[in-house]
mmJSON file of the N, C-alpha and C atoms, coordinates in Angstrom:
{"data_MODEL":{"atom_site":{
"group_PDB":["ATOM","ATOM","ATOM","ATOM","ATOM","ATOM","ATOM","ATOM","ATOM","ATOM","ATOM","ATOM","ATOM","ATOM","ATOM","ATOM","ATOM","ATOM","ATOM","ATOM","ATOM","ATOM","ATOM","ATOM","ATOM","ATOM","ATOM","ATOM","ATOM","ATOM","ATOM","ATOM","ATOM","ATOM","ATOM","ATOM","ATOM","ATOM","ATOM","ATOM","ATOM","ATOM","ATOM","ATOM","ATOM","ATOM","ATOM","ATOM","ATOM","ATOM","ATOM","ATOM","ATOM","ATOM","ATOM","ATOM","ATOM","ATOM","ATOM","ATOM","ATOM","ATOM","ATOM","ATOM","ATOM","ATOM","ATOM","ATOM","ATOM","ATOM","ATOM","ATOM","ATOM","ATOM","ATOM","ATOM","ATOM","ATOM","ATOM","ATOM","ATOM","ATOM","ATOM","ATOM","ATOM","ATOM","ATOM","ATOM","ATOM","ATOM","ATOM","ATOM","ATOM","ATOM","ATOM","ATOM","ATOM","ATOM","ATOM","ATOM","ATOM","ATOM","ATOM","ATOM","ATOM","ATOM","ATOM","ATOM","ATOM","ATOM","ATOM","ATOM","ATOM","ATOM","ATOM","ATOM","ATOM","ATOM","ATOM","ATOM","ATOM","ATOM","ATOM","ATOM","ATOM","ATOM","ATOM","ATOM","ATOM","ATOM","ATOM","ATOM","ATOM","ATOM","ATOM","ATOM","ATOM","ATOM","ATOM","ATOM","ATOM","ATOM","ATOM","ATOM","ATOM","ATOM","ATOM","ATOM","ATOM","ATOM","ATOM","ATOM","ATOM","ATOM","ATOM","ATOM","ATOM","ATOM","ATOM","ATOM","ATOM","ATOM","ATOM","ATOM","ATOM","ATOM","ATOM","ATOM","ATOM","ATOM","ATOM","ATOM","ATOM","ATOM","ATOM","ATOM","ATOM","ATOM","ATOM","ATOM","ATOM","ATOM","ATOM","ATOM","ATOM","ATOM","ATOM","ATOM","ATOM","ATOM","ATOM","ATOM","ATOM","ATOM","ATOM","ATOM","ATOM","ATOM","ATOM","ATOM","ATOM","ATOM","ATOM","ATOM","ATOM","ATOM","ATOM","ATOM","ATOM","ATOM","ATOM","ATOM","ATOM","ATOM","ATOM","ATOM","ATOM","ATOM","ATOM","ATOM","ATOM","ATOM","ATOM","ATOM","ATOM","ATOM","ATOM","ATOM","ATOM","ATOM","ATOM","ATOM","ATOM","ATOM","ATOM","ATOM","ATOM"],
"id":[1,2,3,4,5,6,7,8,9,10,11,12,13,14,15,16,17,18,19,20,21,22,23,24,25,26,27,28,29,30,31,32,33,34,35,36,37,38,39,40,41,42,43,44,45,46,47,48,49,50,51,52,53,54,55,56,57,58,59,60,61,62,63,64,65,66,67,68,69,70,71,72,73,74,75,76,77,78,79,80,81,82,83,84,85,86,87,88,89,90,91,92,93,94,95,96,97,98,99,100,101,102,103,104,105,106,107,108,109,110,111,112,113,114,115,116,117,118,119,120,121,122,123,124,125,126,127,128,129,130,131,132,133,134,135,136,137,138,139,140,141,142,143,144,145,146,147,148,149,150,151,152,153,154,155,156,157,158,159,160,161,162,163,164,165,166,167,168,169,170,171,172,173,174,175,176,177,178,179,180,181,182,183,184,185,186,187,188,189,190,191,192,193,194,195,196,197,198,199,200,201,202,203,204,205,206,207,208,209,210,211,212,213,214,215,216,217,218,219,220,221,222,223,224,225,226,227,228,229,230,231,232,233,234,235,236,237],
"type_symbol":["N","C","C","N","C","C","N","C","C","N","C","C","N","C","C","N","C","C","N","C","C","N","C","C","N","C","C","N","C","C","N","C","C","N","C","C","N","C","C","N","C","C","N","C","C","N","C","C","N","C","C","N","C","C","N","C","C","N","C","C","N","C","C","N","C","C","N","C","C","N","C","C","N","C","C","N","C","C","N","C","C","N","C","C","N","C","C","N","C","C","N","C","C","N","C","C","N","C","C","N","C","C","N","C","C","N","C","C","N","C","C","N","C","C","N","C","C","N","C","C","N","C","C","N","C","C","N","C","C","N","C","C","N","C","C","N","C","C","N","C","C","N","C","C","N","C","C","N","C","C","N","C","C","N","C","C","N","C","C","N","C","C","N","C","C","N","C","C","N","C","C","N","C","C","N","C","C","N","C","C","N","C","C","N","C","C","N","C","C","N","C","C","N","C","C","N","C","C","N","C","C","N","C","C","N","C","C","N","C","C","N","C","C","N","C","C","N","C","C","N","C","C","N","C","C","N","C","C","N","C","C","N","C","C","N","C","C"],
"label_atom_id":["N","CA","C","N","CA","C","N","CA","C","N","CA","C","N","CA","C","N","CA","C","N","CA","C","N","CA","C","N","CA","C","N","CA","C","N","CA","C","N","CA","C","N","CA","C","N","CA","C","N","CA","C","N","CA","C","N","CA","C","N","CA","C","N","CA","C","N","CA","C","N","CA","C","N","CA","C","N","CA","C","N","CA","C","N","CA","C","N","CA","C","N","CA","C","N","CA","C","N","CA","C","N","CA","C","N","CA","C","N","CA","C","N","CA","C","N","CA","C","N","CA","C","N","CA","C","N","CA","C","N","CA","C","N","CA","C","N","CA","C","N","CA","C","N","CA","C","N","CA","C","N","CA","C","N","CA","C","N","CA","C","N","CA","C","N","CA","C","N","CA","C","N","CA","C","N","CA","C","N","CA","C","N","CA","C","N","CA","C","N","CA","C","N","CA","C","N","CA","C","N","CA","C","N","CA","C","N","CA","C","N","CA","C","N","CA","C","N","CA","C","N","CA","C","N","CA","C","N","CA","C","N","CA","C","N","CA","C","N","CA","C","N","CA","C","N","CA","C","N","CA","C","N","CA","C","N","CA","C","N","CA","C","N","CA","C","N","CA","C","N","CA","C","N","CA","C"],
"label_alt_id":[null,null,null,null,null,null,null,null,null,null,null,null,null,null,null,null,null,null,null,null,null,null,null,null,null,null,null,null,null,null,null,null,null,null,null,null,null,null,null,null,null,null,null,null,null,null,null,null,null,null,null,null,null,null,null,null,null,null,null,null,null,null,null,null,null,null,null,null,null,null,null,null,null,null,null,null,null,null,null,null,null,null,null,null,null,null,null,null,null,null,null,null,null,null,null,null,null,null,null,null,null,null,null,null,null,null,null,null,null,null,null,null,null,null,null,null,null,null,null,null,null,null,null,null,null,null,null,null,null,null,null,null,null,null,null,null,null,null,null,null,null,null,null,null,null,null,null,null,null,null,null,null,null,null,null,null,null,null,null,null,null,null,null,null,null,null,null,null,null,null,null,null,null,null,null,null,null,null,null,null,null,null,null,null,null,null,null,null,null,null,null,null,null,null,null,null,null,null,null,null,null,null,null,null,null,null,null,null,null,null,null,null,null,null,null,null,null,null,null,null,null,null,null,null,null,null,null,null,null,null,null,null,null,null,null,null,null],
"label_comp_id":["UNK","UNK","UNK","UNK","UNK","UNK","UNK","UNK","UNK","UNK","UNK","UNK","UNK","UNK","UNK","UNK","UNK","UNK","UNK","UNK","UNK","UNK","UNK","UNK","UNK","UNK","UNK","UNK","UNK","UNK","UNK","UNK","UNK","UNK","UNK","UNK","UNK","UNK","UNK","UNK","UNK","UNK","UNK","UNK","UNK","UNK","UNK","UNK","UNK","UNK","UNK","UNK","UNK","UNK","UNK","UNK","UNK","UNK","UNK","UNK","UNK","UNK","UNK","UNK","UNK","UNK","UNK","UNK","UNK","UNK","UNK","UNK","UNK","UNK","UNK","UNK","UNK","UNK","UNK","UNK","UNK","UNK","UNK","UNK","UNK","UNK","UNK","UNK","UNK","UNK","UNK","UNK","UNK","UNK","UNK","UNK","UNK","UNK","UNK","UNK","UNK","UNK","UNK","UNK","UNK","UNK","UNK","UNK","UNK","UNK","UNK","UNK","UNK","UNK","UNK","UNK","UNK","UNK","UNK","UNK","UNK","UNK","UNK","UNK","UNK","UNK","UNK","UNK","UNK","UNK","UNK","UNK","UNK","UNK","UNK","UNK","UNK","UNK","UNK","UNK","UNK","UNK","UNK","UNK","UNK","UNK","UNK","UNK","UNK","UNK","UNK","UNK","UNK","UNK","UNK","UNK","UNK","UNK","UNK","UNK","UNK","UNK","UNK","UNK","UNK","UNK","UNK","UNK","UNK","UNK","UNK","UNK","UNK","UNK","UNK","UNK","UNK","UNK","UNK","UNK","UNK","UNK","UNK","UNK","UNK","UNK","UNK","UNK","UNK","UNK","UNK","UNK","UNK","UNK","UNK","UNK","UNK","UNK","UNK","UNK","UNK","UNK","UNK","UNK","UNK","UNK","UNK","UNK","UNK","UNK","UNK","UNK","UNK","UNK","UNK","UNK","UNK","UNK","UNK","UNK","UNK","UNK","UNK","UNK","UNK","UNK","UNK","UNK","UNK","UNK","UNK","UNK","UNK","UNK","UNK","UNK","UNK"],
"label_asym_id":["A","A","A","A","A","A","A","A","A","A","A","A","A","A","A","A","A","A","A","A","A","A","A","A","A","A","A","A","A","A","A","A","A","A","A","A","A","A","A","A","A","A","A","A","A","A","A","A","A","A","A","A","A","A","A","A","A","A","A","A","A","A","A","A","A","A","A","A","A","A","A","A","A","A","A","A","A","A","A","A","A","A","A","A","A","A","A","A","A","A","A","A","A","A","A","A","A","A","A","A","A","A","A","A","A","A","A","A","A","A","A","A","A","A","A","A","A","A","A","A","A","A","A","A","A","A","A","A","A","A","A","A","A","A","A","A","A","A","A","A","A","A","A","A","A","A","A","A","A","A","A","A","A","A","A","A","A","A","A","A","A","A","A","A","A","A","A","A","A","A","A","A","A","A","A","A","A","A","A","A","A","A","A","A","A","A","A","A","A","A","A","A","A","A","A","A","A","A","A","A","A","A","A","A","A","A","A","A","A","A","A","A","A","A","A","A","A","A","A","A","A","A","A","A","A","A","A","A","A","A","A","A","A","A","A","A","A"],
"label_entity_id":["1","1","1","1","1","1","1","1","1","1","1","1","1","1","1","1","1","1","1","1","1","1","1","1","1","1","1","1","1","1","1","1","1","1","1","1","1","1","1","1","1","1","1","1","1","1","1","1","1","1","1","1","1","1","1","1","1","1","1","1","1","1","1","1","1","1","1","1","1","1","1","1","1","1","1","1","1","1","1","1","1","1","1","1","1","1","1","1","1","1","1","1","1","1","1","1","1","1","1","1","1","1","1","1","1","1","1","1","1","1","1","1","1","1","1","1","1","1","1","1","1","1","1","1","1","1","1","1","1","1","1","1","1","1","1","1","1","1","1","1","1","1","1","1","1","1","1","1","1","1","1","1","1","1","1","1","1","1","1","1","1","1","1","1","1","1","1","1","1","1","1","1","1","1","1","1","1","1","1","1","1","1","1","1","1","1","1","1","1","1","1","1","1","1","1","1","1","1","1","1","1","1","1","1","1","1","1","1","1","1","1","1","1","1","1","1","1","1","1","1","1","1","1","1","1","1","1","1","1","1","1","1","1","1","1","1","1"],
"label_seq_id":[1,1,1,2,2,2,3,3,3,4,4,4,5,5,5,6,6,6,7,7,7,8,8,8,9,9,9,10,10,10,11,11,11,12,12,12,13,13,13,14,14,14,15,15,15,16,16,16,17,17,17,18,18,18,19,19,19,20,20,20,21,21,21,22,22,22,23,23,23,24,24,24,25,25,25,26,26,26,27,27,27,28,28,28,29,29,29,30,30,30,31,31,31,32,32,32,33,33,33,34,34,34,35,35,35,36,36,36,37,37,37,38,38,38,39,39,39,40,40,40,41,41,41,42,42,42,43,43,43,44,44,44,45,45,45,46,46,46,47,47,47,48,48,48,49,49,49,50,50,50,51,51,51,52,52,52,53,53,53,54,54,54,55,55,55,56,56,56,57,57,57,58,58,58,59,59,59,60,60,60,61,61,61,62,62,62,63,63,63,64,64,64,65,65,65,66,66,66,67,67,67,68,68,68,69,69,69,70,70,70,71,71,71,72,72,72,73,73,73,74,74,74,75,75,75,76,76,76,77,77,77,78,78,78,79,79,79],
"pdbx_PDB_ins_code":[null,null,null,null,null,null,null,null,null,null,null,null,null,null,null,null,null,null,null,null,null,null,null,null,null,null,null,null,null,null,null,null,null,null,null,null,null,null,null,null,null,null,null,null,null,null,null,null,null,null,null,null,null,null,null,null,null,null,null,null,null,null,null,null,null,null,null,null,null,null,null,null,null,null,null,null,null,null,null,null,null,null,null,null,null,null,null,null,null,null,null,null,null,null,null,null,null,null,null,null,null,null,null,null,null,null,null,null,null,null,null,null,null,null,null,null,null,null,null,null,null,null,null,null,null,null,null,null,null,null,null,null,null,null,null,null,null,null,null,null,null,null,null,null,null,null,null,null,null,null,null,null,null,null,null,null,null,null,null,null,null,null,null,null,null,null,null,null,null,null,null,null,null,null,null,null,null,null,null,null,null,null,null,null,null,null,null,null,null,null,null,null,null,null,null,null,null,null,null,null,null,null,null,null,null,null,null,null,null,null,null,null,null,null,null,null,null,null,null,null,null,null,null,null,null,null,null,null,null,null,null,null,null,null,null,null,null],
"Cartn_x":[15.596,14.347,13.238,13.483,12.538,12.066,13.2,13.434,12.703,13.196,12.791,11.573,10.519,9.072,9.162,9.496,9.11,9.543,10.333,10.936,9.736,9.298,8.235,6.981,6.419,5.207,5.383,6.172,6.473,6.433,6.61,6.316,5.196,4.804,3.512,1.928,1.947,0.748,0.707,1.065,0.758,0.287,0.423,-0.182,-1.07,-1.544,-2.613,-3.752,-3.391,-4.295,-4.682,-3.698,-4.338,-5.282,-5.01,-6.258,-7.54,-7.658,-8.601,-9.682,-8.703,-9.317,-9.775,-8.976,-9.688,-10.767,-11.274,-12.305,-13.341,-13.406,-14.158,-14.683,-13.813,-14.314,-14.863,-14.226,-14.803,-13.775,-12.524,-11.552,-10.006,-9.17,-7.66,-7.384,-7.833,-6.888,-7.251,-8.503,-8.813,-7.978,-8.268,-7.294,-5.775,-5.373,-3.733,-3.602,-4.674,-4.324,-4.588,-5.774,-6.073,-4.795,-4.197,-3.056,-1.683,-1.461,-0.499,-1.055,-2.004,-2.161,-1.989,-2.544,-2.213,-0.247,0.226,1.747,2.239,1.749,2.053,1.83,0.905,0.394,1.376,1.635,2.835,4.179,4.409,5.944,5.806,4.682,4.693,4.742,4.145,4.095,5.525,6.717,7.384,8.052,7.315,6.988,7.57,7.889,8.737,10.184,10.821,12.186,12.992,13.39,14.775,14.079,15.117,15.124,14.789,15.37,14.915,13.97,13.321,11.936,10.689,11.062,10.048,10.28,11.025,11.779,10.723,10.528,10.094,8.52,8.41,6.895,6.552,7.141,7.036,6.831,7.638,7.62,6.281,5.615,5.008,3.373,3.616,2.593,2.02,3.205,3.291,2.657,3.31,2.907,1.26,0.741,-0.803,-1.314,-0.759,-1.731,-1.565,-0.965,-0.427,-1.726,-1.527,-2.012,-4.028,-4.725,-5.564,-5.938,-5.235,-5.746,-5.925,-4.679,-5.316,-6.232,-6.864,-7.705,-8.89,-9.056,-9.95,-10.061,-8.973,-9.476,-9.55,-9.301,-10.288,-11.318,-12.273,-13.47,-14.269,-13.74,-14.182,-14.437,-12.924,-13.407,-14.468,-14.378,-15.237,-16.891,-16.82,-18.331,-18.724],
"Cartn_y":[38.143,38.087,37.445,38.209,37.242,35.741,35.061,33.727,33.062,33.242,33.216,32.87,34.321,33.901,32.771,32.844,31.546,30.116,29.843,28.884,28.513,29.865,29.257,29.185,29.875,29.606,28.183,27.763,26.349,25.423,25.187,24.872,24.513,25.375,25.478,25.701,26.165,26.508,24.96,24.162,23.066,22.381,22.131,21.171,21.685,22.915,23.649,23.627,23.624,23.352,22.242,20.865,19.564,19.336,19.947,19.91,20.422,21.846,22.62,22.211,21.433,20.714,19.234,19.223,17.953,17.863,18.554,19.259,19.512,20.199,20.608,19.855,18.722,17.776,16.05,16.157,14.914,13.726,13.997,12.797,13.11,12.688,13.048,13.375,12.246,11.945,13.041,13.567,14.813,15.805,16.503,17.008,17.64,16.306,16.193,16.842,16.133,16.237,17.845,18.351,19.512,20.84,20.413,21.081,21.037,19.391,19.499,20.173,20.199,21.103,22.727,23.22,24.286,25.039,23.82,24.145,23.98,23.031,22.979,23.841,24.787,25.869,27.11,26.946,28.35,27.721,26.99,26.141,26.654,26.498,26.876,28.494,28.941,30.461,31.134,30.272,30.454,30.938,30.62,31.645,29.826,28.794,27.93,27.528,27.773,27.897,27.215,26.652,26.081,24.421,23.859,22.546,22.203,22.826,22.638,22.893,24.232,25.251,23.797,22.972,21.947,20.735,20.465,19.459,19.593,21.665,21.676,21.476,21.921,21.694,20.122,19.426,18.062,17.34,17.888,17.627,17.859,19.097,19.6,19.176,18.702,17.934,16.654,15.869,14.603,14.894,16.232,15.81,16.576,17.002,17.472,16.858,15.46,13.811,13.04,13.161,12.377,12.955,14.297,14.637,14.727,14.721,14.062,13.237,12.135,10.138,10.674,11.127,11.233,12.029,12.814,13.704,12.5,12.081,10.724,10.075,9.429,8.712,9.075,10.265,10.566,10.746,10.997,11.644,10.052,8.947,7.909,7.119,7.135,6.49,7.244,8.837,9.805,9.24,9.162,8.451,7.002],
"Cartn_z":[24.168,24.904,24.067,22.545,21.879,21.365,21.85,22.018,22.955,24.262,25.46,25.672,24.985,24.709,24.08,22.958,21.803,22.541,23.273,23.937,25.08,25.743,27.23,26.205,25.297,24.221,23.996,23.49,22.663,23.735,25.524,25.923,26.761,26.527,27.47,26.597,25.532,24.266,23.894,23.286,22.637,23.59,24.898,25.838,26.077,26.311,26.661,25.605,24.296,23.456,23.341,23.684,23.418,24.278,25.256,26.703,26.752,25.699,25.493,24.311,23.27,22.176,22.461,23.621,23.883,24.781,25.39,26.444,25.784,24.223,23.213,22.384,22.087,21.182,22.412,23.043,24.089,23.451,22.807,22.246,22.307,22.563,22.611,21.725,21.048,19.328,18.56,18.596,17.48,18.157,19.233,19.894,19.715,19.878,19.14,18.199,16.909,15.667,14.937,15.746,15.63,15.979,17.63,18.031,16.584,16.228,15.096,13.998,13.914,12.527,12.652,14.016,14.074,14.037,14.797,14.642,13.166,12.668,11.173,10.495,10.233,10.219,9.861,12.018,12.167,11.845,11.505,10.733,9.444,8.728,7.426,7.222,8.094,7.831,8.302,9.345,9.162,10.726,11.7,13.489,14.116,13.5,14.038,13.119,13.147,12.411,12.637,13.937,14.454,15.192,14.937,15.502,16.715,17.094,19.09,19.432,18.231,18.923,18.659,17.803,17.29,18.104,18.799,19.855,21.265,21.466,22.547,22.158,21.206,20.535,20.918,20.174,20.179,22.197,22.397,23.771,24.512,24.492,24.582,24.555,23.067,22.742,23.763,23.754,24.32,25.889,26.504,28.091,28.312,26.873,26.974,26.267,25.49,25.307,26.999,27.237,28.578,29.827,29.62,30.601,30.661,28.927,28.415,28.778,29.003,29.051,30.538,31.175,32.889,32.991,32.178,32.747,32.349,31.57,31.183,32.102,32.204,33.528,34.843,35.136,36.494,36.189,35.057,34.904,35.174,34.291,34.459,36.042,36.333,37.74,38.44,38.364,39.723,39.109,37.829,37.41,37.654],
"occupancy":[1.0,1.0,1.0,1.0,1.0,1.0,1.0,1.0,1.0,1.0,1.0,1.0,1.0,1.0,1.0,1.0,1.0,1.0,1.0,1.0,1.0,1.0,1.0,1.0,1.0,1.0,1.0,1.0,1.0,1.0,1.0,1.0,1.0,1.0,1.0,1.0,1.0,1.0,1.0,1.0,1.0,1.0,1.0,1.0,1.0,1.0,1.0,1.0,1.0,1.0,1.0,1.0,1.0,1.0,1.0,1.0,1.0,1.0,1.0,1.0,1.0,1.0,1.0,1.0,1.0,1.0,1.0,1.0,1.0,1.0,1.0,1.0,1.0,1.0,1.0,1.0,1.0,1.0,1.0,1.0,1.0,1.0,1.0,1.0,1.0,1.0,1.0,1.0,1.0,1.0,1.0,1.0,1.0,1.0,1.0,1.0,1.0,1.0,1.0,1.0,1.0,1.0,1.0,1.0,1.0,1.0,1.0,1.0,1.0,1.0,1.0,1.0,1.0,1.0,1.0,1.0,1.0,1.0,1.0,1.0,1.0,1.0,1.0,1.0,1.0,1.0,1.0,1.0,1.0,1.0,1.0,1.0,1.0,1.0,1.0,1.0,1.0,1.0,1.0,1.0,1.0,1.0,1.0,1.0,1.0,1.0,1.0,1.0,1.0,1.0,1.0,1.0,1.0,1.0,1.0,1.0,1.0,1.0,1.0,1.0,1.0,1.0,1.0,1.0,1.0,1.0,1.0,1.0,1.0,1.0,1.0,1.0,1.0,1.0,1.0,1.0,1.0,1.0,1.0,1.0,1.0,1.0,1.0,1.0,1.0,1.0,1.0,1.0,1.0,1.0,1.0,1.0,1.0,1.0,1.0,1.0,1.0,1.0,1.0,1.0,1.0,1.0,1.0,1.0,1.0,1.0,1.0,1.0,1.0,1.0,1.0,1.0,1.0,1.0,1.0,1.0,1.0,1.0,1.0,1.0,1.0,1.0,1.0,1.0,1.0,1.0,1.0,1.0,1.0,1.0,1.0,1.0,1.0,1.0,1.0,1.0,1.0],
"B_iso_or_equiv":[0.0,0.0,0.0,0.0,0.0,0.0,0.0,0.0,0.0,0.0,0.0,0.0,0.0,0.0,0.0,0.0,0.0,0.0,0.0,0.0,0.0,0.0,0.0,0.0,0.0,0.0,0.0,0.0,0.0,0.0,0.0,0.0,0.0,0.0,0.0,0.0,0.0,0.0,0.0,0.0,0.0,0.0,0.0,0.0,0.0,0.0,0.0,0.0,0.0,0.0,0.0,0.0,0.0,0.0,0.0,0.0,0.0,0.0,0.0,0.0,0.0,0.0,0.0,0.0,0.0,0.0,0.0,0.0,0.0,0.0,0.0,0.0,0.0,0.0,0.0,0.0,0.0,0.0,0.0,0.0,0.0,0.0,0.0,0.0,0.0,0.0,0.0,0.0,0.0,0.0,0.0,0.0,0.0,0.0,0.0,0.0,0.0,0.0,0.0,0.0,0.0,0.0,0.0,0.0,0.0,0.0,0.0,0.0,0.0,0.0,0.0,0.0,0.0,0.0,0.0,0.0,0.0,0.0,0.0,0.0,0.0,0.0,0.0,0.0,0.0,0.0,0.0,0.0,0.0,0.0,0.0,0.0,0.0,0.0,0.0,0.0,0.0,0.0,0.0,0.0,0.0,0.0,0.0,0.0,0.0,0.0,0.0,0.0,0.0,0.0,0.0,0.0,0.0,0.0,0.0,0.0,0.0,0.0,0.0,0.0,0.0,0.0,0.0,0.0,0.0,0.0,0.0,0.0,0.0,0.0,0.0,0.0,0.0,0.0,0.0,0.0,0.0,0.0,0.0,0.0,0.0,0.0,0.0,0.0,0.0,0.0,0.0,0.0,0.0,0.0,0.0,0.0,0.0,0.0,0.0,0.0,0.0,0.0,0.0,0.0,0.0,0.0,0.0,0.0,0.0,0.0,0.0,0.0,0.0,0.0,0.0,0.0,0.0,0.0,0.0,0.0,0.0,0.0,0.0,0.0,0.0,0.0,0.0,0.0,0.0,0.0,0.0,0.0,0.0,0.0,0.0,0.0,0.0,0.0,0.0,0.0,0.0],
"pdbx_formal_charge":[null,null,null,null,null,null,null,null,null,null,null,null,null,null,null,null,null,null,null,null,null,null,null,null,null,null,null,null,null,null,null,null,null,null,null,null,null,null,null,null,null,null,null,null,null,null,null,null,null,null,null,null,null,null,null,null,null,null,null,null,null,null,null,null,null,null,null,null,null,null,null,null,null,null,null,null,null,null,null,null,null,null,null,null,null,null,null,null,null,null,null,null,null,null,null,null,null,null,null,null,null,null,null,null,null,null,null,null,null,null,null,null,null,null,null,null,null,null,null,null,null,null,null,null,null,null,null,null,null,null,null,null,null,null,null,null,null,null,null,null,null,null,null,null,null,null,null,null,null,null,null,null,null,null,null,null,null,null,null,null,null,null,null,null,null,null,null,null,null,null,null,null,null,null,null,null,null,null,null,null,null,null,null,null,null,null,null,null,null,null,null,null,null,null,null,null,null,null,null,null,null,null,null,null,null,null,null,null,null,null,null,null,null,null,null,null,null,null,null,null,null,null,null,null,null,null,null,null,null,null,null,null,null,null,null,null,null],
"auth_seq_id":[1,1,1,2,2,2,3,3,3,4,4,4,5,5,5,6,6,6,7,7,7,8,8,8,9,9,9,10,10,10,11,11,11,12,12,12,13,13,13,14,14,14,15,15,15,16,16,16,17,17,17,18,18,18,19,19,19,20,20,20,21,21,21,22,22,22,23,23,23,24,24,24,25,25,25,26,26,26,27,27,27,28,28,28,29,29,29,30,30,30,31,31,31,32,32,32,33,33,33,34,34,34,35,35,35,36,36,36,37,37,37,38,38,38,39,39,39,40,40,40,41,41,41,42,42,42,43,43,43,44,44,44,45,45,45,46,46,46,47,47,47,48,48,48,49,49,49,50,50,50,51,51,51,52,52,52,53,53,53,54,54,54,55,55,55,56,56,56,57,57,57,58,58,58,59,59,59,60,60,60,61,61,61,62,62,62,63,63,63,64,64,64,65,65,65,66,66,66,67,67,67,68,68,68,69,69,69,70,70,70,71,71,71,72,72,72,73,73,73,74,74,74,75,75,75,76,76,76,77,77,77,78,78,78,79,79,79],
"auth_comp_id":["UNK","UNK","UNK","UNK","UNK","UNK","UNK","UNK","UNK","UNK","UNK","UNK","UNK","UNK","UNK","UNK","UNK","UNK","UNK","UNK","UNK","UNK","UNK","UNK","UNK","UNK","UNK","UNK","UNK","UNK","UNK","UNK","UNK","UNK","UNK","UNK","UNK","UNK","UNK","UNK","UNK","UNK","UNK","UNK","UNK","UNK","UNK","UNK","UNK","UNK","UNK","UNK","UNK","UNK","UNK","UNK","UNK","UNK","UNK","UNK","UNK","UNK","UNK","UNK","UNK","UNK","UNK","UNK","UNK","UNK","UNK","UNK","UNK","UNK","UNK","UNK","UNK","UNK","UNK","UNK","UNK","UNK","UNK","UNK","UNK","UNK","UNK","UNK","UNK","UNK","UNK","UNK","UNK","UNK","UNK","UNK","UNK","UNK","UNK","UNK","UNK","UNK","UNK","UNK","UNK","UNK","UNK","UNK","UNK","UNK","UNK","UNK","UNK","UNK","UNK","UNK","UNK","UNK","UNK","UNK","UNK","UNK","UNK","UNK","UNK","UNK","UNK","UNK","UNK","UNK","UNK","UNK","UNK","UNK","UNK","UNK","UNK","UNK","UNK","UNK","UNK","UNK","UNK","UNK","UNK","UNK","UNK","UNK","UNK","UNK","UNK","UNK","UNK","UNK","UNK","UNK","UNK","UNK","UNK","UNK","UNK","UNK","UNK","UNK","UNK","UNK","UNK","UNK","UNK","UNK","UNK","UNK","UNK","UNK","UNK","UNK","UNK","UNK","UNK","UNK","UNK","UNK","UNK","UNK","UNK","UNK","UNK","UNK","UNK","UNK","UNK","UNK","UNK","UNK","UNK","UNK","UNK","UNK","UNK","UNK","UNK","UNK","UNK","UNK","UNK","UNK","UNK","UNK","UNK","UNK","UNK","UNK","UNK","UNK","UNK","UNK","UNK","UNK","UNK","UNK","UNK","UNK","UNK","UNK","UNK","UNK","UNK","UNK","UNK","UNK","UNK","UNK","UNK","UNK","UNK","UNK","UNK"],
"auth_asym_id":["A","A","A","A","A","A","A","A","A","A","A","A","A","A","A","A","A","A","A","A","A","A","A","A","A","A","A","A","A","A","A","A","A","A","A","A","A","A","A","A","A","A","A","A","A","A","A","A","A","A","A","A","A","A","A","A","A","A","A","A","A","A","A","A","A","A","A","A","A","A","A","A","A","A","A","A","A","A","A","A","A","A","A","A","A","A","A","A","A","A","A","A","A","A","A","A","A","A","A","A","A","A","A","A","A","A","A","A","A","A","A","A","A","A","A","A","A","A","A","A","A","A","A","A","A","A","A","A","A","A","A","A","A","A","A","A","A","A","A","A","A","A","A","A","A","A","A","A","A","A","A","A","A","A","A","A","A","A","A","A","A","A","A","A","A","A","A","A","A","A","A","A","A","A","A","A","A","A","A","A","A","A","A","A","A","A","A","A","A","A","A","A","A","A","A","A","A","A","A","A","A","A","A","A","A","A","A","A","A","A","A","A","A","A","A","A","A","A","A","A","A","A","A","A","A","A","A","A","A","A","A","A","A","A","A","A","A"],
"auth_atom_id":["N","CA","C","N","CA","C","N","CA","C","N","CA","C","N","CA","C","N","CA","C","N","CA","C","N","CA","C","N","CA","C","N","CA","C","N","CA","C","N","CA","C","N","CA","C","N","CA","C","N","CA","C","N","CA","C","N","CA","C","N","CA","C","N","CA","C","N","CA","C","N","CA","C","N","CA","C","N","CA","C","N","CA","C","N","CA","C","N","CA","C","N","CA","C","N","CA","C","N","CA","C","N","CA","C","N","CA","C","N","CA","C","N","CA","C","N","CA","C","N","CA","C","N","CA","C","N","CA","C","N","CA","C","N","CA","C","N","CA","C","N","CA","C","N","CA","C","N","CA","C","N","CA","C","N","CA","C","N","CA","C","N","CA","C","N","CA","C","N","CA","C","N","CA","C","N","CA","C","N","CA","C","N","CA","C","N","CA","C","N","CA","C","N","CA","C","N","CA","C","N","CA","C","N","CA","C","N","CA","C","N","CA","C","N","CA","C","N","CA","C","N","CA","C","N","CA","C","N","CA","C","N","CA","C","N","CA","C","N","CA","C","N","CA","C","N","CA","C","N","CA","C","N","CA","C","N","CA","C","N","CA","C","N","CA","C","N","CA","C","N","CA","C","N","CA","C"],
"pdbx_PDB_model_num":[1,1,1,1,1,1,1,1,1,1,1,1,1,1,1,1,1,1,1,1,1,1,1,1,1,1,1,1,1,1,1,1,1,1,1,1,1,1,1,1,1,1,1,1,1,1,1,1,1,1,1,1,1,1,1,1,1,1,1,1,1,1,1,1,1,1,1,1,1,1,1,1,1,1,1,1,1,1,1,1,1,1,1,1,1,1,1,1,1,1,1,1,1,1,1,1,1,1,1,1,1,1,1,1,1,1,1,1,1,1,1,1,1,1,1,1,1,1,1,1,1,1,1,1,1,1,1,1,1,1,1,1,1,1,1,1,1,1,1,1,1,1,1,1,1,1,1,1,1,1,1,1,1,1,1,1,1,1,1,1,1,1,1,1,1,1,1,1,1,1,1,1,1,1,1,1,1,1,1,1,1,1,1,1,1,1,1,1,1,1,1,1,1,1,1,1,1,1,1,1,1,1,1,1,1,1,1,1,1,1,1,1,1,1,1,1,1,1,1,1,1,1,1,1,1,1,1,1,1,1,1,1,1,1,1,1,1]
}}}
């Protein structure tokens, strides 16, 4: 079960933060970089361990930069 969490966390936390940091700062890229540092972080402390768990991380990341630029550009066109 305790996987499970760590598996739907790892999917769904890293996109959510790139979205939230990016909302906060007004830029993707800090964003991102802010979200990787925080996973780097819990990698080092030791709460990401396995290959895949960083696969889904990675993944993760990508579809809450993705989903960033679109949130950009709706803000742009509606302005």
């Amino acid at each position: 079960m305790e996987m499970v969490i760590r598996y739907l966390s790892a999917l769904i936390l890293p996109g959510l933060l790139v979205l939230l940091f990016t909302r906060v700062t007004y830029n993707r890229i800090i964003g991102l970089v802010l979200t990787v540092g925080l996973i780097a972080a819990s990698a080092f402390k030791g709460y990401t361990n396995t290959i895949p768990l960083i696969i889904v991380d990675a993944f993760s990341l990508t579809a809450g930069f993705w989903l960033a630029a679109k949130m950009k550009q709706r803000a742009i066109k509606k302005s």
